[in-house]
ROLOMAR-941173 format. One line per 10 residues: number of its first residue (from 0); for each residue x, y, z of C-alpha. Coordinates in steps of 0.05 Angstrom, whole numbers, padded with zeros to 5 digits, always signed. Example, Ala and Ser with C-alpha at 12.3 -4.5 7.8 and 13.67 -1.06 7.14 Angstrom:
0 = +00246 -00090 +00156 ~ +00273 -00021 +00143
// end
This chain:
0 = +03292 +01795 +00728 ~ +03237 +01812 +00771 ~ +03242 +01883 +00810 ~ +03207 +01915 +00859 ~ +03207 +01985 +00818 ~ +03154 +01998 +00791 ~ +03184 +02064 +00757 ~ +03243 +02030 +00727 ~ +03205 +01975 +00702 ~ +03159 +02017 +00660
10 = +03218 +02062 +00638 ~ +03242 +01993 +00612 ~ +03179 +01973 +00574 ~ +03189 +02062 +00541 ~ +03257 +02046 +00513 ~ +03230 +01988 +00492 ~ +03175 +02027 +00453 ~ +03225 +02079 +00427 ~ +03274 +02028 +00408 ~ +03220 +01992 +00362
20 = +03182 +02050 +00343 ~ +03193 +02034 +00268 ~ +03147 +01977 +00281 ~ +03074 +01988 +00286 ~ +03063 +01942 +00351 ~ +03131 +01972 +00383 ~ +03081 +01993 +00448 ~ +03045 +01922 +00455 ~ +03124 +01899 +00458 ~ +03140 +01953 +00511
30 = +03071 +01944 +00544 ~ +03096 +01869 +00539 ~ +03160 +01880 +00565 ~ +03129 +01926 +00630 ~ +03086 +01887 +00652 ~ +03127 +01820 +00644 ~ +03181 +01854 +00687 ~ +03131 +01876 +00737 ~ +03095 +01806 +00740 ~ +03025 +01843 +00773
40 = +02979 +01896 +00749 ~ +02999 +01891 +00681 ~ +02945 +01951 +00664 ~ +02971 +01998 +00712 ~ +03052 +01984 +00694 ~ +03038 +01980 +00607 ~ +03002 +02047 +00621 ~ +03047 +02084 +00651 ~ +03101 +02057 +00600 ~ +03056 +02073 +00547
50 = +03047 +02150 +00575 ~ +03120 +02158 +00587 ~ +03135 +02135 +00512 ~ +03086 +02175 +00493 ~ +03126 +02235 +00511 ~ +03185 +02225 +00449 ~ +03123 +02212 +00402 ~ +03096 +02274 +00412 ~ +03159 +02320 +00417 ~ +03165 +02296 +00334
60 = +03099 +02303 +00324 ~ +03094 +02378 +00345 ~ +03165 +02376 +00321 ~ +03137 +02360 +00245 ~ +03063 +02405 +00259 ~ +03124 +02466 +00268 ~ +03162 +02444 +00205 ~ +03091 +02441 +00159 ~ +03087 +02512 +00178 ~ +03147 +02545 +00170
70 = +03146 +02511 +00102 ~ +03077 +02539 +00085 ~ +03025 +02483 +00079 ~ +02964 +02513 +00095 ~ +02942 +02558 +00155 ~ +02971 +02566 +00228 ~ +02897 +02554 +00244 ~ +02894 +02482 +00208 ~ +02971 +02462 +00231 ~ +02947 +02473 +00297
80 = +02883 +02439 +00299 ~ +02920 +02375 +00256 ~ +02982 +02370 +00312 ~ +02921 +02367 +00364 ~ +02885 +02313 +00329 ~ +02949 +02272 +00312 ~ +02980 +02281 +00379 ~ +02904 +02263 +00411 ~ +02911 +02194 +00369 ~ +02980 +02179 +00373
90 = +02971 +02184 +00451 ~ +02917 +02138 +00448 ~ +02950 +02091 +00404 ~ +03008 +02072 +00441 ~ +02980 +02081 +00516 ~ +02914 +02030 +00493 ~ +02977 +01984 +00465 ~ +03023 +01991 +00510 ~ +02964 +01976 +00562 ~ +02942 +01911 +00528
100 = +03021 +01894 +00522 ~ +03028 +01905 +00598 ~ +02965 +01856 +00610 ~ +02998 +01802 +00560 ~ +03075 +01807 +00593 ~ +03036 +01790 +00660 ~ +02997 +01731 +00632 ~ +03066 +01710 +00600 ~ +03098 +01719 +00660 ~ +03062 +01671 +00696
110 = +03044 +01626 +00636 ~ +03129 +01615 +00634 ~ +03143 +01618 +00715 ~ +03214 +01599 +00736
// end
């Protein structure tokens, strides 16, 4: 199932990530799953996956930074500064997988032509 749409392609290889998201390679398999749909620029198409899954990531991760405060844990100051860093790294995390994914899908793409 190779498409022309770009977009739809990498929405693919997000639901993908969110799906699997209690695995800790779930954005190398959506990266994966991108850029084997897209069969080129596998970088390009496992990033853009990898930002848009990024997006339900980060809603629980501010989600949880709002919890830890309402329930008291230390200072708004810290909370803050802590949902920064986490949502800084969890960004990272799954765009640099889901980017490598993309780049593997390709290269599995053609390795398994039709």
């Amino acid at each position: 199932m190779s498409t022309d749409n770009s977009l739809l392609n990498a929405v693919i290889g997000a639901a993908v990530t969110v799906v699997f998201s209690f695995a800790g390679v779930s954005p190398l398999l959506g990266g994966a799953t991108a850029g084997y749909l897209e069969r080129r620029d596998g970088a390009r198409i496992g990033a853009i996956s990898g930002a848009l899954a990024t997006l339900p990531v980060l809603m629980f991760v501010a989600l949880a930074g709002v919890l830890l405060g309402f329930l008291g844990f230390g200072n708004v100051f810290n909370g803050i500064v802590l949902v920064l860093f986490a949502a800084l790294f969890v960004g990272l995390y799954v765009v640099v997988l889901s980017t490598v994914g993309g780049v593997l899908g390709v290269y599995l793409a053609e390795e398994f032509r039709e």
